[in-house]
N, C-alpha and C positions, 0 to 999 in steps of 0.2 A: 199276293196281298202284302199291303207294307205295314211293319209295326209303326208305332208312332214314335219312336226313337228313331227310322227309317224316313217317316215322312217329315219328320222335322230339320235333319240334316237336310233333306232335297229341298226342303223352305228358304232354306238356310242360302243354297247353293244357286237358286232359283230369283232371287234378291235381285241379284247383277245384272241381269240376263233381260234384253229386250224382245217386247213378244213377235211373233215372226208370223203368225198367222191373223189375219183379223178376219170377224165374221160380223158379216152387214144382214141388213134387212131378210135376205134368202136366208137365212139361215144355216143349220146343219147340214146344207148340199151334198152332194156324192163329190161334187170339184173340193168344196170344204175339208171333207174328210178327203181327199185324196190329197191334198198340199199338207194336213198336217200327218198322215203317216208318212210322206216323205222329207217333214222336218225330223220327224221324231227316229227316221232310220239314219237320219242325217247326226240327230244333237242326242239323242235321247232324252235329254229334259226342256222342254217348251215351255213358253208361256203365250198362251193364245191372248188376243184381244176381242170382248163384244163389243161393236158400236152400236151405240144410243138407239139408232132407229133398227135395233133389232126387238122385234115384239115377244120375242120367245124366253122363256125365264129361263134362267143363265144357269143353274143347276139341273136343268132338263137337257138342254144343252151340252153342259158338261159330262152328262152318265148317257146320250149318245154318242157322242164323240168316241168316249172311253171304252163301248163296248164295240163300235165300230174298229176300231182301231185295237183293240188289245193293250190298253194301256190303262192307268193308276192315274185316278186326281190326287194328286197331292194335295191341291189347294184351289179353293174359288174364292177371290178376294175382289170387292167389288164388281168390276167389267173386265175381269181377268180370273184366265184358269189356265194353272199352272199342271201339265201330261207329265208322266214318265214313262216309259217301254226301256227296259234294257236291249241293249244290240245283240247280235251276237257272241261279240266276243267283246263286252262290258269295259267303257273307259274310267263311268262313274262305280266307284267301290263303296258300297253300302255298310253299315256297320252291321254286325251279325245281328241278328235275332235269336232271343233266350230261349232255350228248350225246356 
């Protein structure tokens, strides 16, 4: 789970970054989810694309993806959601979280 001092740095970092997955009409697919956990083992921070002729609401969407996948919405902005999954051995360094 991320604080929001956490998700706001990967907002922050996520800005730049063009989306790599897009998702059409089919929606949430098993192929869907399979291209984005292998961006996300790839980048660790994504941002997906929805197109227009997808009928499915884009926040329903986003909390499959995310439990599919084992990964954190950072952000649903418009026709865009932005995943995080840490890799293994993490490039992106988060800021701590208070105790």
């Amino acid at each position: 789970m991320l604080t929001s001092k956490q998700r706001a740095f990967l907002r922050s970092m996520a800005a730049s970054i063009t989306p790599v997955v897009q998702i059409g009409k089919g929606g949430a697919t098993p192929e869907v989810v399979a291209s984005v956990e292998e961006a996300l083992a790839a980048r660790e921070l994504i941002k997906v694309n929805i197109l227009d002729n997808c009928m499915e609401d884009i926040r329903d969407i986003s909390g499959i993806i995310s439990e599919r996948t084992h990964s954190d919405v950072v952000q649903v902005i418009g026709r865009k959601i932005v995943l995080y999954r840490p890799a293994k051995k993490p490039v992106i360094e988060l800021p701590k979280a208070k105790k």
